[in-house]
Structure formats: structure tokens, C-alpha cells
VOKOLVEX-922100 format. One record per residue: x, y, z of N, C-alpha, C in turn. Coordinates in steps of 0.05 Angstrom, whole numbers, plus 5000, padded with zeros to 4 digits. Layout:
! residues N
XYZXYZXYZ;...
This chain:
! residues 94
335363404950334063314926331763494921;331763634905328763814895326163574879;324963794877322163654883321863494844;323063514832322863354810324363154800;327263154814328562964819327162744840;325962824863324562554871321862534859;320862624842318462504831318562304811;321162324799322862214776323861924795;324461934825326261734832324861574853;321661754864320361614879318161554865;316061714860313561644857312561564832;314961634811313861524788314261214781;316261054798316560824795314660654821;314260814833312360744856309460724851;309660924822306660874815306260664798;308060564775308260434751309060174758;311460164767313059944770311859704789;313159874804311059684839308659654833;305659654830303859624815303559314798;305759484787306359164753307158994771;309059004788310658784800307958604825;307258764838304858704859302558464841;302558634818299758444809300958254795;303158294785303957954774304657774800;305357794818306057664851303957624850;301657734855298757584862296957484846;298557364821296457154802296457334781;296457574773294757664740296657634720;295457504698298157494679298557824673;300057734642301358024633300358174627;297558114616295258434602294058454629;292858314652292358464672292758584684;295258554691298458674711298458944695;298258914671299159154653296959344657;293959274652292159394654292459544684;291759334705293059504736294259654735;296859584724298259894740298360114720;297060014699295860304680293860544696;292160304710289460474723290460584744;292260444758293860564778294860764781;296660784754297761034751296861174744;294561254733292861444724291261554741;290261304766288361474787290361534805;293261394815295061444838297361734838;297661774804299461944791298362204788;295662244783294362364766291762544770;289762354779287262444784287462474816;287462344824286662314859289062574874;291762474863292762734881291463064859;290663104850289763314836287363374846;285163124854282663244869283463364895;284463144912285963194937287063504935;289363554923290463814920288064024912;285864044911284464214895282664294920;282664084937281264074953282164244989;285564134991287064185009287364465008;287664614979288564854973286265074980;283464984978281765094983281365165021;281764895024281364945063283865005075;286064935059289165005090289865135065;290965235047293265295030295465205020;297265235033298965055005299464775015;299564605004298864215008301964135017;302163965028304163715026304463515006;305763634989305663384960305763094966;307763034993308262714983305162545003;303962795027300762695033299362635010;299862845002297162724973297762534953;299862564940300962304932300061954957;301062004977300461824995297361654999;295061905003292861835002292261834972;293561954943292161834928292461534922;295161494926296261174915294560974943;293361054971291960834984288960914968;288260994953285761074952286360994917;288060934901288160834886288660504882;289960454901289560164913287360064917;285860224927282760074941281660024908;281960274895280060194863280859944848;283460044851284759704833284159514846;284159444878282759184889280459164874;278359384883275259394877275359264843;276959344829276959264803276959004790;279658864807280558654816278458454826;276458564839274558394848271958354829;270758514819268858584803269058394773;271458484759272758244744272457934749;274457974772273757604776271857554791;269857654786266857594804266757574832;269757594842269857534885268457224884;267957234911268256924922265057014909;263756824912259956784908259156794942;256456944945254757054959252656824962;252956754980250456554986248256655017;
């Protein structure tokens, strides 16, 4: 399988889909779910493996696509939690 056939068959539904599906399973209706895996896919698809890559290319040379993909989508996760929480105010701090 070359490298755009699985981007097409892994990570783009891995970024979008799964996302949508995750946050409707854990409570958000439809514009939040939607909003999530918008941000998702924008920091998991997009931004994060592109810093990452910019970064890898500079100290080792040529990257492991599906690492950076990997740490961007856990490092895009953490934001959509963080987001997730900020929104619904988290538990209260006493």
C-alpha cells in the first residue's frame, strides 16, 4: 500500500471520524462532537504533525510519518480534552 492510499484509508478517518464518534459516546451532542473533531482534525491532521516534522527534519532527517501522525493525534487529544474541560467548567475547585 503506498503512502497515500493509507492516508486516505488510515489517518484521515482516524482523524475525522473516530473523533465524531468518541465525543458523541461521551455525552456531546451534535455541534460539539462536530466542533471536536473539527479541532481535532486540524491540530491531529495538520498542525502538530507539521511542527513535529519541522522539527524531526532539523535534528535526525528524514521523519517517520505514521510517529508524527501518532504523537500529533495524542497531543491533539490532550487539547480537545483540555477544551472539553474549560467549556464545561471541570468539576469546581474548592
Amino acid at each position: 500500500m503506498d503512502e497515500t492510499a493509507r492516508a486516505f484509508l488510515i489517518w484521515v478517518p482516524a482523524g475525522t471520524l473516530i473523533p465524531f464518534l468518541i465525543s458523541r459516546l461521551t455525552g456531546a451532542d451534535w455541534r460539539s462532537a462536530t466542533i471536536e473533531a473539527a479541532l481535532f482534525a486540524a491540530l491531529g491532521l495538520l498542525i502538530y504533525p507539521t511542527l513535529f516534522a519541522l522539527i524531526v527534519v532539523h535534528i535526525v532527517g528524514y521523519p517517520n510519518v505514521e510517529a508524527l501522525f501518532l504523537a500529533g493525534f495524542a497531543l491533539a487529544a490532550l487539547t480537545v480534552l483540555g477544551y472539553r474541560r474549560s467549556i464545561g467548567g471541570g468539576r469546581p475547585r474548592y
